[in-house]
TORFI-354607 format. One line per field, with one value per residue (C-alpha): residue number from 1; x, y, z. Coordinates in Angstrom, 2 decimals. Example, Ala and Ser with C-alpha at 12.3 -4.5 7.8 and 13.67 -1.06 7.14 Angstrom:
2
n: (1:2)
x: (12.30:13.67)
y: (-4.50:-1.06)
z: (7.80:7.14)
***
This chain:
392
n: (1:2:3:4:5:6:7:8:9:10:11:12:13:14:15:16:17:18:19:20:21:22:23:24:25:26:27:28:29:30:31:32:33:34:35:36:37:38:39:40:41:42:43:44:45:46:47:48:49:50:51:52:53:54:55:56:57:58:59:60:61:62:63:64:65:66:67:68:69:70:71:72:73:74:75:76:77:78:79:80:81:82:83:84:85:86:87:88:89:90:91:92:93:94:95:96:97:98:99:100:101:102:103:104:105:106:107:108:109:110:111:112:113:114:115:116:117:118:119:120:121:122:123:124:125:126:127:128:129:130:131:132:133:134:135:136:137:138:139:140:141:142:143:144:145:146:147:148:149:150:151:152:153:154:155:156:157:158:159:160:161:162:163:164:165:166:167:168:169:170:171:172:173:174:175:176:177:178:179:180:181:182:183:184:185:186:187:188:189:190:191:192:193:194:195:196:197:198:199:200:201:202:203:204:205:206:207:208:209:210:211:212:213:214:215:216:217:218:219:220:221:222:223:224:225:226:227:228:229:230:231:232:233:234:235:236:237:238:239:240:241:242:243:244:245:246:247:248:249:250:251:252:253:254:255:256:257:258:259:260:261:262:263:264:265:266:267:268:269:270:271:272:273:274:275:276:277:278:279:280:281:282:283:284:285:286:287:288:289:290:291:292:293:294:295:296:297:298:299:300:301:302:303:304:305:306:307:308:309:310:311:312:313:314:315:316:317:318:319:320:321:322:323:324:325:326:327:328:329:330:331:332:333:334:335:336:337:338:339:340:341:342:343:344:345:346:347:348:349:350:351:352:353:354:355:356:357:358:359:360:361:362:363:364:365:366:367:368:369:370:371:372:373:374:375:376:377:378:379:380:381:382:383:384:385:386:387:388:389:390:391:392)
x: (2.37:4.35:1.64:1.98:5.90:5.38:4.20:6.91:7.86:11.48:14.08:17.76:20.02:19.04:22.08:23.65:20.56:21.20:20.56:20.05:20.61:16.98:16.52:19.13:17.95:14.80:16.48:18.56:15.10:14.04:16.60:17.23:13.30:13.16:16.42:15.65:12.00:14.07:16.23:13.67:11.31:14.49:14.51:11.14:11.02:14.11:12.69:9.37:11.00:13.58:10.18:8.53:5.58:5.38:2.08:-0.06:0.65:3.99:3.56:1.49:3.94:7.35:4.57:4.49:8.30:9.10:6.85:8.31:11.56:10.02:8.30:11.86:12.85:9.85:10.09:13.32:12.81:10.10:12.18:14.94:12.64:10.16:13.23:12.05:13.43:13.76:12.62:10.56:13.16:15.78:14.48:15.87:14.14:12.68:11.30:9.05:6.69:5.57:8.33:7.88:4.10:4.45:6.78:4.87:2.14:3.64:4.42:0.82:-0.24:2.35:1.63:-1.79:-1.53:1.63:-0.80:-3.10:-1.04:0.23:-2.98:-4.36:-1.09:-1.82:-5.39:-4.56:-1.98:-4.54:-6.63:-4.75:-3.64:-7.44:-9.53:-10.92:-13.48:-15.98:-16.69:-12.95:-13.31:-16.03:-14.59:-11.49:-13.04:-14.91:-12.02:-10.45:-13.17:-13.23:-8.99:-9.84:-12.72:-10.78:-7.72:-9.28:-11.60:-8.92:-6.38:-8.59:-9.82:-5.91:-5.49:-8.36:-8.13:-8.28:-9.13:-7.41:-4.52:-1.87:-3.70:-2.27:1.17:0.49:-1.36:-2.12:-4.13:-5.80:-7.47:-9.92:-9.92:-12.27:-10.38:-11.78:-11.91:-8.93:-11.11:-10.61:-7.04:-8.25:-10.82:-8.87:-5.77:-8.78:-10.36:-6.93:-5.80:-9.11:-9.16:-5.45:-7.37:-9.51:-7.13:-4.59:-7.42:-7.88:-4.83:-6.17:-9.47:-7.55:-5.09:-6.56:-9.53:-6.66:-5.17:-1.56:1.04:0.31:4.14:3.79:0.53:2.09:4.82:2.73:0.55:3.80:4.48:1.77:1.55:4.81:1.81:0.86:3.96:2.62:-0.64:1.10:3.63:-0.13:-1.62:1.41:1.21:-2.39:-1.86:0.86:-1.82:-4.19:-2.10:-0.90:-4.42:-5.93:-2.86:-4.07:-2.07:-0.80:2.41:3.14:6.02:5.38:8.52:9.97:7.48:8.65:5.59:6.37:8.92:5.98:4.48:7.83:8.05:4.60:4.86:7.92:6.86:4.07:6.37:8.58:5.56:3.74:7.33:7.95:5.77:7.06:10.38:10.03:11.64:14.72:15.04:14.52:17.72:20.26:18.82:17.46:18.41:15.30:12.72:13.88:12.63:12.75:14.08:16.94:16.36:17.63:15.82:16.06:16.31:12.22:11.82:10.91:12.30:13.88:15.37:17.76:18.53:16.09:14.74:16.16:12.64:10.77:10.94:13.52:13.30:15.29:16.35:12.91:11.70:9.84:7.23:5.23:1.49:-0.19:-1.87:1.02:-0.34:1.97:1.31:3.88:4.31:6.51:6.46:7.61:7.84:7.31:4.90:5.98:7.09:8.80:6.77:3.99:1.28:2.19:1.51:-2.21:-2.04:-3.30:-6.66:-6.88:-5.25:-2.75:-3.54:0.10:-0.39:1.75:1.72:3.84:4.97:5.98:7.14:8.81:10.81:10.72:13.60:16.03:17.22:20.14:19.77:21.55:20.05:18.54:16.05:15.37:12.22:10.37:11.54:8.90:9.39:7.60:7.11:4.40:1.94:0.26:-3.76:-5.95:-9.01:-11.06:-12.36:-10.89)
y: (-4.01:-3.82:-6.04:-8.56:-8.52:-8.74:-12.86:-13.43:-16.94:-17.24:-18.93:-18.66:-17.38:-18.28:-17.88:-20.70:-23.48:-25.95:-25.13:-26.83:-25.38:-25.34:-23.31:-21.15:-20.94:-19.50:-17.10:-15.39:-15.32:-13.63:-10.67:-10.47:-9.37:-6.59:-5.20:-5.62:-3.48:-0.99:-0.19:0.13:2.22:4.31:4.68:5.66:8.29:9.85:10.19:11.65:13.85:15.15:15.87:17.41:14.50:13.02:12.15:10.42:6.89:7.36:7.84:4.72:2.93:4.19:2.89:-0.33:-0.82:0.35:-2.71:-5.09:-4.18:-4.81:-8.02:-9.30:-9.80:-11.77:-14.03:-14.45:-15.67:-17.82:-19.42:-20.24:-21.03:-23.33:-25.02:-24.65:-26.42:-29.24:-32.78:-34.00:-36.38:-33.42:-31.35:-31.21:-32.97:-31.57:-29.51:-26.46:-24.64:-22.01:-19.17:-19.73:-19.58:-16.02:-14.55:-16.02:-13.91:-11.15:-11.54:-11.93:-8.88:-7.03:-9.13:-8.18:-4.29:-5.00:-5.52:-2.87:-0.12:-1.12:-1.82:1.37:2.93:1.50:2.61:6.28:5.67:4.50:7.26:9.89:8.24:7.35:9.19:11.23:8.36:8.48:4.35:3.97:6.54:4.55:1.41:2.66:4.33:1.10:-0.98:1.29:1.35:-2.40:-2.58:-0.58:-2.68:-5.92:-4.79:-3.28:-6.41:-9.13:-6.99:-7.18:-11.09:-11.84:-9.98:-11.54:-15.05:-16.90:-15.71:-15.40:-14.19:-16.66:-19.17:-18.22:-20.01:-21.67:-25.05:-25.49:-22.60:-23.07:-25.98:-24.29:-21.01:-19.49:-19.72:-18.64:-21.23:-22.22:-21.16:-17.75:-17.25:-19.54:-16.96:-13.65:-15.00:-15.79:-12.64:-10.48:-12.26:-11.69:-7.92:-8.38:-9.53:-6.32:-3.76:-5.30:-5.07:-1.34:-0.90:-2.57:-0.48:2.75:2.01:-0.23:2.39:5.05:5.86:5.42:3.25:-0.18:-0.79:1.59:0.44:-2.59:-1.59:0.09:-2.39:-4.58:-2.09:-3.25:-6.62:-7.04:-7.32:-10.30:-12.46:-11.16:-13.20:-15.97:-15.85:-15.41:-18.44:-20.65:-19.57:-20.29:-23.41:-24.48:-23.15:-25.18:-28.09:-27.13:-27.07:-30.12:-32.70:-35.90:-37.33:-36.52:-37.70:-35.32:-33.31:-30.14:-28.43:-29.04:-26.40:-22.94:-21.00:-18.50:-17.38:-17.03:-14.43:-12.48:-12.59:-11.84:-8.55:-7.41:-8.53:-5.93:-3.29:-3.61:-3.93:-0.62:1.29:0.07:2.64:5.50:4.61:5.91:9.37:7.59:5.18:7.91:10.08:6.61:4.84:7.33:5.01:2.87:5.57:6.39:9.81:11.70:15.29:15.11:16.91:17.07:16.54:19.34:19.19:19.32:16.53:18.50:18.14:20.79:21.58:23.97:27.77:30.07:32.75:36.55:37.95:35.56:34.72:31.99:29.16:26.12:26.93:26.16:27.89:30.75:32.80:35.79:35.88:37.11:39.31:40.50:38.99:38.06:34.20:31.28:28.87:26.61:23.42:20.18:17.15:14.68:14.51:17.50:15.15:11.85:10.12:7.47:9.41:12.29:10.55:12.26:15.76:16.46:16.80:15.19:13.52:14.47:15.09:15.96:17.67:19.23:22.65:25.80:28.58:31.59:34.76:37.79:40.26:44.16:45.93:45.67:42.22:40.70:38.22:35.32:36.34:33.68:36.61:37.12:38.80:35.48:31.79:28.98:25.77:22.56:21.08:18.65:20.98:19.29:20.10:19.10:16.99:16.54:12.74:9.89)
z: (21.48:25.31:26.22:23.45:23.77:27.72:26.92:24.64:25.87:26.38:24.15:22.96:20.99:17.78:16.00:18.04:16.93:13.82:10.44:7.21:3.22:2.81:5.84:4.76:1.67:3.37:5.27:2.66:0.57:3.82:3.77:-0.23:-1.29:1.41:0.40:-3.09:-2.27:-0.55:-3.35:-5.86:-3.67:-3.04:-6.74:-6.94:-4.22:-5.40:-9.23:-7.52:-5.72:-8.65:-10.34:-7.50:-8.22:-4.57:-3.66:-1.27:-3.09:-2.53:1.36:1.27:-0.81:1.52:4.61:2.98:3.22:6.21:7.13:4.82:6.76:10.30:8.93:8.52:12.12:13.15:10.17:10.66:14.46:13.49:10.63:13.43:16.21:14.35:12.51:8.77:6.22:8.70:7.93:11.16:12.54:11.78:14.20:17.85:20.91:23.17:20.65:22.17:19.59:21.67:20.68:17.41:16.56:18.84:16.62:13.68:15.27:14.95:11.43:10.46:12.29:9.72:6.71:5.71:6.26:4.01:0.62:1.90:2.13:-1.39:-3.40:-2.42:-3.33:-6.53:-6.84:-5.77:-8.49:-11.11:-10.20:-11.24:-14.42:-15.48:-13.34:-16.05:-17.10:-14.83:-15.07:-13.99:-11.14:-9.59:-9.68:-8.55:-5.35:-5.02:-4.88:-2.56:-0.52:-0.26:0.28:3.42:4.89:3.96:5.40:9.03:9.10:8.50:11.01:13.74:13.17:12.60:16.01:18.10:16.48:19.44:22.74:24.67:23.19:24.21:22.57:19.26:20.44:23.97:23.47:26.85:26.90:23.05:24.94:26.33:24.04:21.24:18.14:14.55:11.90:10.44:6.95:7.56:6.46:3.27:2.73:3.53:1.08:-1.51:-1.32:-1.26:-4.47:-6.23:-5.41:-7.05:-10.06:-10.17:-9.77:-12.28:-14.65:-14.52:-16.63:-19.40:-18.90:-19.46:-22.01:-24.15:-25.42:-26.05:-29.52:-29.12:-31.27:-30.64:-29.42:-26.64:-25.49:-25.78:-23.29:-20.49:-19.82:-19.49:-16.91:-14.92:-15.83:-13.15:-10.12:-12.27:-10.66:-7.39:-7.92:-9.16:-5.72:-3.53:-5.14:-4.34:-1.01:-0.74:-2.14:0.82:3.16:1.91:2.25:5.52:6.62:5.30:5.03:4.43:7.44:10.18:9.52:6.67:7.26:8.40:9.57:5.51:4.64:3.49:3.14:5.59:2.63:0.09:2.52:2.22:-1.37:-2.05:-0.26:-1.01:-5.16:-4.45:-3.80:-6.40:-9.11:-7.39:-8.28:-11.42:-13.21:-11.46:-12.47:-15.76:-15.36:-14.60:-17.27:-19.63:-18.24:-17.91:-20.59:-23.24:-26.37:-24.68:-25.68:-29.47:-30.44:-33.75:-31.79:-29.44:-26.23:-22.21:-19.15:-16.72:-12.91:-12.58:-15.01:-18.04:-21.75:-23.45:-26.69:-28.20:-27.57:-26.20:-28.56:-27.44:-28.17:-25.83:-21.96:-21.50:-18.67:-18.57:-22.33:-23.72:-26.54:-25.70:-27.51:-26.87:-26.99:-29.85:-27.91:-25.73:-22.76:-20.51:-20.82:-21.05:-24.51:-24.56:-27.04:-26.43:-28.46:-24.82:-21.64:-19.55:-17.04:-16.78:-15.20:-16.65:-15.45:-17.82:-20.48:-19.42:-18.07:-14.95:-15.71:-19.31:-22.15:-24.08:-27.79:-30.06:-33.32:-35.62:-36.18:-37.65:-35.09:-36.05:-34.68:-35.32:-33.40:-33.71:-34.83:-37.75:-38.86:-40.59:-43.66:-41.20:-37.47:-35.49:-34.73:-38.15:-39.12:-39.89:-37.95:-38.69:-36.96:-36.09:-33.37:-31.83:-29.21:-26.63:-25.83:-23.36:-23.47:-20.23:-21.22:-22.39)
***
């Protein structure tokens, strides 16, 4: 990177060139969808955390946005430099390109890692919440498999595009340099937004073959369906590519173009969408009137649900309910009416899915009782109890 910043052609102080709304435009586009991924990854890491549910996706995610936030400067500079949202005869003579494209350069070295980091964020993600069907599992490693050799492949092509280097932003010396076909970005932006296809299928895969009310099948694969307006951004983008690419004259103008913005969008989109489902142990504690239930309980500070008073002839934690073994083993029950954490992937347990079924618990306690004691000799109640089923 010293090397590559050590033939940084020289320019100005950008803040002092001429602007237009449409640039603008472009560059408050450029700042907003970075801080907006910020905030909701901030969101994310701090219900994960509460939870003590941080994982590897999570690293890969917070990775991602650290280089959404670098990817800002170098768009930024590029947007100034290369005046865009300019019309051609806008744009100041003598115009020099060569600043520009470099920091444009740069961008694209931090673009593509961008969607890696996050799709397999997303698969690690997926893995954990279906991983118990073995079909799913394989695909899943597939895909991840492929995210990685896509992402070091295009990386490396992106970096050596043109040799030598300087070619990527000094005309004089793309003259007589080895460039890759401009096809290649066409064909890297084709194959990222088909793998996007893939992996927001695997949703579907797992939730649709699960019994479950309708409604809230309904709403989690809503959930995921957010990464669908991150295709939709890619394909617009590829479309200005394409007609960046293969104008139909040579007079079109070029410097009106804002599809430098799409890349920023598209990537920052990505980490909003890969948050969203992670999100849920929040929503439920601000906004619990959004997920009706017929028993009224509390979160506590590890994410878990509880209800009532705790029983004086069983353990109590958290003010859960609970019981002794039948066999006066020194075992744990408690019973809960919701996933023992808040987050989407707890809708499975950790190694299975959740089955509910209703049940009556009783218990007694030793000793003399009173007609009114909440440890009287007999307390049945019913409550939901959650099992565990190692396939889906």
């Amino acid at each position: 990177m010293a090397i590559l910043f050590a033939r940084r052609p020289p320019h100005g102080d950008v803040t002092q060139l001429p602007t237009t709304p449409r640039q603008s435009a472009v560059v408050v586009l450029t700042f907003l969808f970075p801080a907006i991924s910020l905030v909701i990854f901030s969101l994310r890491a701090y219900g994960r955390l509460k939870t003590r549910q941080w994982g590897i996706d999570d690293y890969l995610c917070g990775f991602a946005t650290l280089l959404a936030l670098v990817m800002m400067g170098p768009t930024y500079m590029y947007i100034k430099l290369s005046f865009v949202g300019f019309h051609n005869y806008e744009v100041p003579q003598p115009y020099d390109a060569a600043p520009g494209l470099w920091w444009f350069y740069v961008a694209q070295m931090i673009y593509n890692p961008i969607l890696a980091f996050v799709k397999a964020s997303v698969l690690i993600f997926l893995l954990r919440l279906g991983g118990q069907k073995k079909a799913v599992r394989w695909s899943i490693h597939g895909l991840n498999i492929f995210n990685v050799l896509h992402a070091v492949s295009v990386f490396f092509v992106a970096l050596l595009q043109c040799l030598p280097i300087e070619a990527n932003w000094d005309f004089a010396v793309k003259a007589n340099a080895v460039c890759v076909a401009r096809e290649f970005h066409v064909i890297a932006s084709i194959l990222t937004i088909l793998t996007d296809f893939l992996v927001l299928g695997i949703p579907f895969w797992i939730f649709l073959g699960l019994k479950m009310p309708i409604g809230t099948k309904v709403a989690l694969i809503g959930v995921f369906m957010v990464g669908l307006v991150v295709i939709i951004v890619a394909l617009i983008r590829l479309v200005e590519i394409c007609k960046i690419y293969y104008a139909s004259k040579p007079t079109d103008d070029f410097f009106y173009s804002i599809t430098i913005v799409y890349s920023t969008i598209e990537v920052n989109l990505a980490i909003i969408s890969a948050s969203v489902p992670a999100l849920r142990y929040l929503v439920r504690n601000w906004f619990p009137q959004l997920f009706g239930s017929s028993a009224k309980g509390k979160y506590d500070t590890s994410g878990q649900m509880y209800y009532g008073q705790a029983s004086r002839t069983g353990a109590r934690t958290a003010d859960h309910i609970g019981l002794k073994d039948i066999r006066g083993s020194r075992h744990h029950t408690e019973i809960r009416s919701e996933s023992p954490t808040g987050s989407e992937e707890e809708i499975m347990t950790y190694n299975g899915i959740i089955r509910t079924m209703d049940v009556h618990q009783s218990y007694s306690q030793a000793g003399p009782t009173t007609t009114n004691s909440r440890d009287s000799g007999s307390f049945n109640m019913k409550q939901p109890v959650t099992t565990q089923s190692t396939s889906l």
